[in-house]
Kinemage of the C-alpha trace (Angstrom):
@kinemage 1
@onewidth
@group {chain A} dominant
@subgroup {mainchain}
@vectorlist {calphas} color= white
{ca unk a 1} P 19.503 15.561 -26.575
{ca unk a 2} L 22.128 16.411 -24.374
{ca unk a 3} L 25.577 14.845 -24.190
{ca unk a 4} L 26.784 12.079 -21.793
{ca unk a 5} L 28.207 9.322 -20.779
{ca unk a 6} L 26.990 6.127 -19.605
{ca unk a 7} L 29.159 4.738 -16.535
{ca unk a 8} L 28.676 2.286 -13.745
{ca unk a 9} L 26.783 3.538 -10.426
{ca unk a 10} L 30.202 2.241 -8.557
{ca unk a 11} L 32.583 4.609 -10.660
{ca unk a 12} L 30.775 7.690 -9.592
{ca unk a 13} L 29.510 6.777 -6.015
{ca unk a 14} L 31.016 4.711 -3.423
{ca unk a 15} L 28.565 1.672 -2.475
{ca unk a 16} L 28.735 0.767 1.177
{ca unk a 17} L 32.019 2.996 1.844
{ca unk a 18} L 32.914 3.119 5.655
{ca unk a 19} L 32.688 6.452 7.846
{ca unk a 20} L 35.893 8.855 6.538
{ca unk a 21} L 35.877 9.577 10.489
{ca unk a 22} L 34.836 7.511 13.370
{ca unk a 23} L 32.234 9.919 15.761
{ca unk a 24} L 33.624 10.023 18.876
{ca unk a 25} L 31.167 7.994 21.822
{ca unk a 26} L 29.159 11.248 22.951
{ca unk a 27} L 28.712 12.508 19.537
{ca unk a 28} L 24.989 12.529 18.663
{ca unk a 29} L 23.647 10.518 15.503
{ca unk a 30} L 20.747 10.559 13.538
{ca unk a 31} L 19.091 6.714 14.375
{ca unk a 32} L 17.371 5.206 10.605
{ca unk a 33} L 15.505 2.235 10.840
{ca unk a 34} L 14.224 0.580 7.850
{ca unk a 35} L 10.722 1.967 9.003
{ca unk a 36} L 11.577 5.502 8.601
{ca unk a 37} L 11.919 5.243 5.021
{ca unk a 38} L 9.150 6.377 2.865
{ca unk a 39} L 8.952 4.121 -0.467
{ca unk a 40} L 6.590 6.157 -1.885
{ca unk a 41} L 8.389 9.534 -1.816
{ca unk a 42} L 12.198 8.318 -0.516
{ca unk a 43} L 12.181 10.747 1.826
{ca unk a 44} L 14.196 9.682 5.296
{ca unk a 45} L 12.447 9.990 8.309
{ca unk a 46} L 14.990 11.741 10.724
{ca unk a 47} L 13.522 12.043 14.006
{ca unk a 48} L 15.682 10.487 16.382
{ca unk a 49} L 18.491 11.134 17.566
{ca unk a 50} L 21.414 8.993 20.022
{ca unk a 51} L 24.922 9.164 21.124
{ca unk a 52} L 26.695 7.335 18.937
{ca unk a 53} L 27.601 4.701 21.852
{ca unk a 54} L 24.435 3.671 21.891
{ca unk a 55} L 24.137 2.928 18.304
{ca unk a 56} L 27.650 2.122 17.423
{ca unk a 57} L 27.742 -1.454 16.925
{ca unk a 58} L 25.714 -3.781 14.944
{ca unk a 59} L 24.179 -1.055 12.689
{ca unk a 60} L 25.292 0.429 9.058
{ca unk a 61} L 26.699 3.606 8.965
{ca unk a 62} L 26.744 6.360 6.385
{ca unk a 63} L 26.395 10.452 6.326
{ca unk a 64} L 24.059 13.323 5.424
{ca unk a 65} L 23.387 13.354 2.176
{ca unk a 66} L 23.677 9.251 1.457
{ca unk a 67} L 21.541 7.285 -0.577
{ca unk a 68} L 19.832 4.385 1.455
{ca unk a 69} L 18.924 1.137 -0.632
{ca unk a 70} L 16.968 -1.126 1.209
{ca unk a 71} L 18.296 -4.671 0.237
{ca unk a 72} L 16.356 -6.916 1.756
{ca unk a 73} L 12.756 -8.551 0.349
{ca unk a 74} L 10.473 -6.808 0.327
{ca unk a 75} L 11.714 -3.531 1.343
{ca unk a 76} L 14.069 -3.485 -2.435
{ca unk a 77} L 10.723 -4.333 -4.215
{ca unk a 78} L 8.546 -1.893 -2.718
{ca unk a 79} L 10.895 0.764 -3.427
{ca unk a 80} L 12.356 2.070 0.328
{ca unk a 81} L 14.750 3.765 -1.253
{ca unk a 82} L 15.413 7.398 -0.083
{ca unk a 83} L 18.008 10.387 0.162
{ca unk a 84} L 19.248 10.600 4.093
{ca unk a 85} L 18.843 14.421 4.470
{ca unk a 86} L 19.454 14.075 8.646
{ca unk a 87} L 19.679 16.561 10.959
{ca unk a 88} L 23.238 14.761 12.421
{ca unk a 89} L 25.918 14.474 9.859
{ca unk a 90} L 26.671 10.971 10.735
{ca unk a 91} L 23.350 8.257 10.203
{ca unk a 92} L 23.412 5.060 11.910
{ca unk a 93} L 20.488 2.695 10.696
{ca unk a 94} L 19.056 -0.890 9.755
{ca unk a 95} L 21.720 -3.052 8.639
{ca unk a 96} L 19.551 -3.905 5.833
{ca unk a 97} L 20.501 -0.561 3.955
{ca unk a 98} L 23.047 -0.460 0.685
{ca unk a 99} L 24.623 2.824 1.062
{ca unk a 100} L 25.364 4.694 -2.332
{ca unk a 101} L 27.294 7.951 -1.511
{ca unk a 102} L 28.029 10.028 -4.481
{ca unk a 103} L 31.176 11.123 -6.030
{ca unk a 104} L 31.707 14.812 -5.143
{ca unk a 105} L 31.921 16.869 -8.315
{ca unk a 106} L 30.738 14.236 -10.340
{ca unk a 107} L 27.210 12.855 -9.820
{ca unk a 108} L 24.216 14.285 -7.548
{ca unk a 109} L 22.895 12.308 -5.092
{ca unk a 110} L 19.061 13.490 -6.212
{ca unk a 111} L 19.733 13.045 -9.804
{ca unk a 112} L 21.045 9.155 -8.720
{ca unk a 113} L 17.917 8.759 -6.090
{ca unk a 114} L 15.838 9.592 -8.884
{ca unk a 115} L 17.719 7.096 -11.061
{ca unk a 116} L 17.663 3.894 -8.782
{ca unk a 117} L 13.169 4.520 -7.776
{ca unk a 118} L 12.833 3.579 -11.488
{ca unk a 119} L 10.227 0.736 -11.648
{ca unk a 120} L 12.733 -1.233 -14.172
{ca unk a 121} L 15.465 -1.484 -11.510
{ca unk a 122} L 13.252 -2.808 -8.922
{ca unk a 123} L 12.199 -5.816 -11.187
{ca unk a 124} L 16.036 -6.021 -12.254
{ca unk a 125} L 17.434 -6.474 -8.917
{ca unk a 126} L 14.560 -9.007 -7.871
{ca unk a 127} L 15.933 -10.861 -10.221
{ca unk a 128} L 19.392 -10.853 -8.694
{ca unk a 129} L 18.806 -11.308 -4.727
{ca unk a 130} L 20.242 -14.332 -3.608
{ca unk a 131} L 19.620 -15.875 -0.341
{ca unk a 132} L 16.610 -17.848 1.068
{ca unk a 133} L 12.813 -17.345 0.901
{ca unk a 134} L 11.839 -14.102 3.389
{ca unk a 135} L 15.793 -13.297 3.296
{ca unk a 136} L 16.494 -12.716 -0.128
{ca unk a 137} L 18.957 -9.784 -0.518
{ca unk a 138} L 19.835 -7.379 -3.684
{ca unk a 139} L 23.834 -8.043 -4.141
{ca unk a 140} L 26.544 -4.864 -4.032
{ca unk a 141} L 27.317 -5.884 -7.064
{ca unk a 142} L 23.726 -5.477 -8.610
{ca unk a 143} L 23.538 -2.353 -7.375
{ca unk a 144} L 27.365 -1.324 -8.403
{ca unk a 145} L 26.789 -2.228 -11.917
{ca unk a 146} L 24.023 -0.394 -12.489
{ca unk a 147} L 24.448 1.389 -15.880
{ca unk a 148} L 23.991 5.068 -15.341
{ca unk a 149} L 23.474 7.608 -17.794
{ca unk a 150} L 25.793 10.344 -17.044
{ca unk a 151} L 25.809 14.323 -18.408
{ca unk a 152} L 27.158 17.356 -16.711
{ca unk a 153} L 26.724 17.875 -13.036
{ca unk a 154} L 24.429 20.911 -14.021
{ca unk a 155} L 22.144 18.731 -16.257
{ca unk a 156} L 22.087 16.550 -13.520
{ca unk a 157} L 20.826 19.069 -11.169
{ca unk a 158} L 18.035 20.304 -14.196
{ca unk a 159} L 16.781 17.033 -14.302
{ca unk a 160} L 16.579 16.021 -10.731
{ca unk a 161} L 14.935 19.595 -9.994
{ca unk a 162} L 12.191 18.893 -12.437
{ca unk a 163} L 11.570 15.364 -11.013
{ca unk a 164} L 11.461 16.652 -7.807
{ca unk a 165} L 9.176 19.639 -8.401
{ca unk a 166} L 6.839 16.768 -9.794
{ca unk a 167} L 7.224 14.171 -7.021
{ca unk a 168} L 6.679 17.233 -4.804
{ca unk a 169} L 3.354 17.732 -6.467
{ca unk a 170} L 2.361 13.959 -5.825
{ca unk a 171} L 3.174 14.032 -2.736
{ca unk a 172} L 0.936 17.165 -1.612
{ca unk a 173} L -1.729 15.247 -3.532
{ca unk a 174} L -0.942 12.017 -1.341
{ca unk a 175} L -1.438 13.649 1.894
{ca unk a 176} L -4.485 15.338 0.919
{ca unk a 177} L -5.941 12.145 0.479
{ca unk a 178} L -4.861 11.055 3.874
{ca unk a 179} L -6.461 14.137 5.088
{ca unk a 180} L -10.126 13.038 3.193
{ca unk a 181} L -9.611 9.785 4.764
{ca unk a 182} L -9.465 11.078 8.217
{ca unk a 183} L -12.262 13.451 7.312
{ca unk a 184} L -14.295 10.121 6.566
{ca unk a 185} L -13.189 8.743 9.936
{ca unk a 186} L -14.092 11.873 12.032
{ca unk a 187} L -17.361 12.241 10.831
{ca unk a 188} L -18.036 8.391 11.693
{ca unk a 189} L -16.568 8.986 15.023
{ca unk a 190} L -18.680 12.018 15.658
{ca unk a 191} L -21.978 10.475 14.421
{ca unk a 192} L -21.630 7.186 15.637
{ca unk a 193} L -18.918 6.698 18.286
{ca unk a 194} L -17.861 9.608 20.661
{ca unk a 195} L -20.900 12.239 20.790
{ca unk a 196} L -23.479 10.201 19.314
{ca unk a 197} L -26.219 8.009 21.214
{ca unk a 198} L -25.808 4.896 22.322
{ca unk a 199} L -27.307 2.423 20.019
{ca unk a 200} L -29.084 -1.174 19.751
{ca unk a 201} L -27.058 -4.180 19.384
{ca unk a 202} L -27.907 -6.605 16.406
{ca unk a 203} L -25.619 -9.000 14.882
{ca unk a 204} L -24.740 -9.275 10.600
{ca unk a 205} L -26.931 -12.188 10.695
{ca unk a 206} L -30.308 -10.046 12.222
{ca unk a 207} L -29.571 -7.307 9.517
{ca unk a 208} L -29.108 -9.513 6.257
{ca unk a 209} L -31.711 -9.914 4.209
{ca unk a 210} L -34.404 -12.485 5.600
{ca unk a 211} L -33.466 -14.749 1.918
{ca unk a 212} L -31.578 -17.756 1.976
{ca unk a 213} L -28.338 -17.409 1.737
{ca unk a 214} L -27.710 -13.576 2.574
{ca unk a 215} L -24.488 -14.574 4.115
{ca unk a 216} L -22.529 -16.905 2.303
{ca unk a 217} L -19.032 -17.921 1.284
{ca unk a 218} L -17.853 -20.462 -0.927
{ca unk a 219} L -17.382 -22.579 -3.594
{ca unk a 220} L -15.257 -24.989 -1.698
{ca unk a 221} L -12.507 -27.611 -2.359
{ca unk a 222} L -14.280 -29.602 -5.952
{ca unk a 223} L -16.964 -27.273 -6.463
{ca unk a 224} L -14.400 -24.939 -8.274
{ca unk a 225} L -10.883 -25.583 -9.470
{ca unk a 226} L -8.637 -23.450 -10.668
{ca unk a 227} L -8.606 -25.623 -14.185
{ca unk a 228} L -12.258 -24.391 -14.120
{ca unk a 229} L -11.344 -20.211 -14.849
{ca unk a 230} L -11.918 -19.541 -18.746
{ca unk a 231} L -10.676 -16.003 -20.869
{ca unk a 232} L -14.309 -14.652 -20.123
{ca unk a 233} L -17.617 -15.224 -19.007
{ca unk a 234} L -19.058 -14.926 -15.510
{ca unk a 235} L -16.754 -12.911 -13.197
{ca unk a 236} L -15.233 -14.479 -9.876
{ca unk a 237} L -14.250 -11.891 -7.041
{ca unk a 238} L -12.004 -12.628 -4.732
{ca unk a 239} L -9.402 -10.929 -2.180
{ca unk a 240} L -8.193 -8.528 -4.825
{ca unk a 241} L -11.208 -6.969 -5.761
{ca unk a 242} L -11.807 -5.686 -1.379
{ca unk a 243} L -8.266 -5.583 -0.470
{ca unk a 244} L -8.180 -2.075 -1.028
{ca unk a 245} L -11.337 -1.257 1.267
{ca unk a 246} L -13.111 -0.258 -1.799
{ca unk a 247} L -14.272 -2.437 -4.444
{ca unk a 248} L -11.655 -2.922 -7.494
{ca unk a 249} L -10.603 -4.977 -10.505
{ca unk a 250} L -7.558 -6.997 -9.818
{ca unk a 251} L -6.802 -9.894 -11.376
{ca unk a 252} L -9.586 -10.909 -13.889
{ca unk a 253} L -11.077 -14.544 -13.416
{ca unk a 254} L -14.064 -15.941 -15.212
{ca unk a 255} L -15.575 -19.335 -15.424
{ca unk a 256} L -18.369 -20.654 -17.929
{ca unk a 257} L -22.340 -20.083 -17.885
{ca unk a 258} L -22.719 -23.489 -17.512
{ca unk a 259} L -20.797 -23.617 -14.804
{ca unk a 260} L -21.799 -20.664 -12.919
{ca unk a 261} L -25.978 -22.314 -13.044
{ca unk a 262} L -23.929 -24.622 -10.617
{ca unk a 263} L -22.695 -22.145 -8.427
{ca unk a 264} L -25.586 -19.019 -8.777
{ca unk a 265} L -26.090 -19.643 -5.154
{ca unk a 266} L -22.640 -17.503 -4.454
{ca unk a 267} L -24.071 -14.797 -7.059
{ca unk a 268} L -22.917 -11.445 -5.687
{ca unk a 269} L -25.241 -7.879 -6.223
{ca unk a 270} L -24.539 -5.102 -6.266
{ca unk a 271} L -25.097 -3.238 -2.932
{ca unk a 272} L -23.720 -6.477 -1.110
{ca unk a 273} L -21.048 -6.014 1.252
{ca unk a 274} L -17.881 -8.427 0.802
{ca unk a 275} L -15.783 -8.930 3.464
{ca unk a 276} L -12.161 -11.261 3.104
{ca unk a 277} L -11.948 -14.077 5.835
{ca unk a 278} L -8.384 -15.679 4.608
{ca unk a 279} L -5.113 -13.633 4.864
{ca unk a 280} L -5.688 -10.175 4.971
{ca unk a 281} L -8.522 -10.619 7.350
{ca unk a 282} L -11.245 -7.612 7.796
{ca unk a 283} L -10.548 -5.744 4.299
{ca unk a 284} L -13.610 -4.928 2.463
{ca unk a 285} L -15.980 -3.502 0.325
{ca unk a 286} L -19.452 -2.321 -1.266
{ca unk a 287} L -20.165 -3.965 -4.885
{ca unk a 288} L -20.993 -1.418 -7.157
{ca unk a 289} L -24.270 -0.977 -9.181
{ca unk a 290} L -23.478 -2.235 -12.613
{ca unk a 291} L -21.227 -4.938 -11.628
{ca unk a 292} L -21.479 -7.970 -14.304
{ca unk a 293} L -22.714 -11.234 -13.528
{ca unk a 294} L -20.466 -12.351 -10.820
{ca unk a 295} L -19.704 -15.269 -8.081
{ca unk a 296} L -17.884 -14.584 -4.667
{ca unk a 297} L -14.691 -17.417 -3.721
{ca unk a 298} L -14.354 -18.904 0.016
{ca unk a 299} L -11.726 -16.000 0.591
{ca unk a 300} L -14.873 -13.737 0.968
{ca unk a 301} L -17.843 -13.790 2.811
{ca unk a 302} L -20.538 -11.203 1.081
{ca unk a 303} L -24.186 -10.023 2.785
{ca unk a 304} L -26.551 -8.881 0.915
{ca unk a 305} L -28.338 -6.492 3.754
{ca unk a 306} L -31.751 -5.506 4.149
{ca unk a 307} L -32.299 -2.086 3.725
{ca unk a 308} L -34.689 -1.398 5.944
{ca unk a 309} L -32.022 -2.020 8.949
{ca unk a 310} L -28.737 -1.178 7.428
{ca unk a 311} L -27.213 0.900 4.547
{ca unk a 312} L -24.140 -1.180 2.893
{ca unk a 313} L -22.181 2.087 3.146
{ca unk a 314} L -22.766 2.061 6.987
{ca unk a 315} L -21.540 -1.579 7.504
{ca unk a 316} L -18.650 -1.153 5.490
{ca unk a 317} L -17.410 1.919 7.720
{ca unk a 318} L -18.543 0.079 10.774
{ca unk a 319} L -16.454 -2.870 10.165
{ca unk a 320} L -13.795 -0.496 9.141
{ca unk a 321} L -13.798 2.212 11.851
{ca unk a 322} L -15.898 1.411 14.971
{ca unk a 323} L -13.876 -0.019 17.771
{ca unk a 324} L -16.567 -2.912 18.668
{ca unk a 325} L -16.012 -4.056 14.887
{ca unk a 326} L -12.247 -3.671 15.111
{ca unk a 327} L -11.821 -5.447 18.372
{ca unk a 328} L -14.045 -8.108 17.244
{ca unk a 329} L -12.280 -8.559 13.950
{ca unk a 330} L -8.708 -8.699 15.370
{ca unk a 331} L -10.027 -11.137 18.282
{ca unk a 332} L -11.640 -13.587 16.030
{ca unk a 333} L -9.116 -14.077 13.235
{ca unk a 334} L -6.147 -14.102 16.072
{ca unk a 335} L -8.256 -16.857 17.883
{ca unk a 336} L -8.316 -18.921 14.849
{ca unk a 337} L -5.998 -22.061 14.283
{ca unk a 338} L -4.758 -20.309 10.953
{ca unk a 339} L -5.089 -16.611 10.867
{ca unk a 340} L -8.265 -16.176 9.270
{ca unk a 341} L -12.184 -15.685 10.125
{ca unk a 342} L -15.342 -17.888 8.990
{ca unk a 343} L -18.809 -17.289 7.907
{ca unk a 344} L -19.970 -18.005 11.493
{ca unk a 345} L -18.060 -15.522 12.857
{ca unk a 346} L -19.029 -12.756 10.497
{ca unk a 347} L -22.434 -13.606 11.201
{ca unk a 348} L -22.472 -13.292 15.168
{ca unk a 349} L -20.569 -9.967 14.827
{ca unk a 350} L -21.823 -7.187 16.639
{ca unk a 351} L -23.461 -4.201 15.053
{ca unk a 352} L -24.277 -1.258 16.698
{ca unk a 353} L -27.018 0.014 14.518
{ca unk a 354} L -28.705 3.903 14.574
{ca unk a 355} L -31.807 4.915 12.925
{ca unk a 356} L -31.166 4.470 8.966
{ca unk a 357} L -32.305 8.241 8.994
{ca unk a 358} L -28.843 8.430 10.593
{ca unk a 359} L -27.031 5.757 8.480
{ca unk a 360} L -28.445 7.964 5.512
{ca unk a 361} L -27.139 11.306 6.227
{ca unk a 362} L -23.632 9.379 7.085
{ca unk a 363} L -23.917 8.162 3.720
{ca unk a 364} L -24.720 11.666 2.202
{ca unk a 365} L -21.818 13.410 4.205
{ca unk a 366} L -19.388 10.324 3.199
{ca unk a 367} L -20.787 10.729 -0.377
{ca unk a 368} L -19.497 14.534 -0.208
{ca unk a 369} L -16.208 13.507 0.706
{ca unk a 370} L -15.731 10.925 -1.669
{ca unk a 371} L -16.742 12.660 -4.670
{ca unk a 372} L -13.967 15.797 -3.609
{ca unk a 373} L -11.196 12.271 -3.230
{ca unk a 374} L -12.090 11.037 -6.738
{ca unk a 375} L -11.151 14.750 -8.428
{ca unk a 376} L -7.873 14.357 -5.907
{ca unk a 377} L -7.579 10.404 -7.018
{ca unk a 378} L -7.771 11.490 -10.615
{ca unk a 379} L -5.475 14.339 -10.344
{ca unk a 380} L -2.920 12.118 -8.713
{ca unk a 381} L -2.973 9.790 -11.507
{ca unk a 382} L -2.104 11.752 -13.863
{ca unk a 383} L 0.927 13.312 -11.547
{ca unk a 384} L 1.972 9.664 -11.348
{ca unk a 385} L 1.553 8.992 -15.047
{ca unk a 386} L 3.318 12.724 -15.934
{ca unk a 387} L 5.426 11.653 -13.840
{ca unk a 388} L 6.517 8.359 -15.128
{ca unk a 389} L 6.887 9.638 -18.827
{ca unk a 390} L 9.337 12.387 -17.652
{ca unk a 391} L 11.447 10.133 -15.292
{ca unk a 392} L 11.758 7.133 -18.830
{ca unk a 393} L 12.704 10.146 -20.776
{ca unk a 394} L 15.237 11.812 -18.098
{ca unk a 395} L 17.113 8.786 -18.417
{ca unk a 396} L 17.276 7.892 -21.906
{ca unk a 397} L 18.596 11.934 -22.629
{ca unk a 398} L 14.980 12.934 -23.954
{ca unk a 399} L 14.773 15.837 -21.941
């Protein structure tokens, strides 16, 4: 364990300081919104540039090498926090930025980036912001009194070099999975959308399954109350599990055998496709095989398809990717009194379908790419989690 000292953030960086110089009009400035910081590697976007006349009023100012805190909810609690490396020396940005500048000679700026993206300080400072619901801010203060543990400007630089080497890692990882997504994409787009055939026109209600109830959504108002959910027992999907565009767990609901011989007729299987139709409209997902006994809620409407027509893979990169499905999505739920979409609408939605010979090999090529994002997925998780452990230690003096 090396030794240190454990200070306030505001006696070794100033917090919010003004310019030491005031640009003069002409003087070009690198332009920051809120937007161009990334919370999930706090690197600054610096790709525009103005005279500072433009920019000179009505904005926060700060210089190269700044720390940007991004005080207002949510930006604080989804973690846009990043080090302004700009290509100007002066940065003129959202007003919604805390600006930590570090003490020359005494603390470095990475080591305190690395500091203030802990996951701890994030819940800390929620707890602090003041203000009104959608303008809740993080104080000066909060962020000023932030205990810091403190050893020599060299261990400082140790430690923020091995967190960045890491973060580095995590993020190469990151984009590569960007990269498989738009692999996914431009092999829909080939097959289906800008070489491809044109192809016949059915709706989601001509390629369900010819059973009752192959569309449905539900239970509504009575038929299931919150008092209803139990510690286990019959597993109730909702929003959480699709919101990702892939089926997950979120949070775990349940309600009784007894009751679910009430509600069977919102049984989901796996293969069906679920689809959310309240608040974050279009999301959705493919049930897996082995899914437990499980009920949908009336934030979902799920199809079970028939196979003959359509592959549940297909229709869940159709409703993703293909422009008809997009435009249709975005028109409906805009069109609605509330934002949202209904089991109607899902139904009459317009499905170009190809051959499932077609729909198959999709499937197969998608499969391919999938299977090389789950080794990147779990390869990235244990980044994160390696990660994590080092960044807890770093700042207790473990390392």
């Amino acid at each position: 364990m090396t030794t240190a000292t454990t200070v306030r953030l505001g006696e070794v960086a100033s917090i919010n300081p003004k310019l030491p110089q005031r640009p003069a009009p002409d003087d070009a400035v690198s332009f920051v919104p809120m937007s161009a910081v990334d919370q999930g590697t706090g690197i600054v976007s610096d790709s525009e540039t103005r005279s500072f006349a433009e920019v000179s009023k009505g904005y926060t100012t700060f210089l190269d090498g700044d720390i940007l805190v991004g005080k207002i909810t949510p930006c604080f609690e989804n973690g846009k926090i990043g080090h302004a490396r700009l290509k100007n020396k002066v940065g003129v940005g959202s007003t919604e930025f805390h600006v930590v500048r570090p003490e020359s000679g005494r603390a470095d700026a990475r080591y305190l980036l690395h500091m203030l993206r802990q996951p701890w300080i994030r819940v800390a400072g929620e707890r602090r912001m003041t203000g009104s619901a959608g303008q809740r801010r993080v104080p000066q203060e909060f962020v000023a009194d932030l205990k810091v543990r403190l050893p020599s400007l060299d261990e400082q630089r140790r430690i923020a070099e091995l967190l960045d080497r890491i973060d580095t890692l995590r993020d190469t990882r990151t984009r590569a999975l960007n990269q498989l997504d738009e692999l996914s994409r431009g092999i829909f787009m080939e097959m289906f959308v800008l070489d491809g055939p044109s192809h016949p026109v059915a709706s989601v209600g001509d390629i369900a399954n010819r059973s009752k109830g192959s569309i449905r959504t539900g239970p509504f108002g009575s038929q299931l109350l919150h008092s209803e959910f139990v510690d286990s027992g019959v597993a109730v999907l909702g929003i959480d599990n699709a919101v990702a565009n892939e089926f997950r767990w979120g949070e775990r609901r349940y309600i009784s055998e007894d009751k679910y011989w009430r509600l069977s007729r919102y049984r989901v299987y796996p293969g069906d496709v679920i689809i959310t139709i309240m608040g974050t409209c279009g999301r959705c997902a493919v049930v897996p095989a082995g899914i437990p006994l499980a009920i949908n809620t009336k934030y979902l409407c799920c199809i079970t398809l028939d196979h003959e027509k359509c592959l549940p893979e297909y229709l869940h990169s159709y409703f993703l990717m293909h422009p008809v499905a997009r435009e249709y999505l975005n028109r409906a739920a805009k069109g609605a009194i509330m934002s949202g979409l209904n089991m109607g609408i899902i139904k009459d939605m317009p499905v170009c379908l190809p051959s499932t010979s077609d729909q198959r090999q999709y499937v197969a090529r998608r499969s391919e790419v999938r299977r090389i994002q789950e080794v990147q997925q779990r390869a990235l998780g244990e980044l994160d989690a390696l990660f994590a452990s080092l960044q807890h230690r770093a700042f207790r003096g473990e390392l």
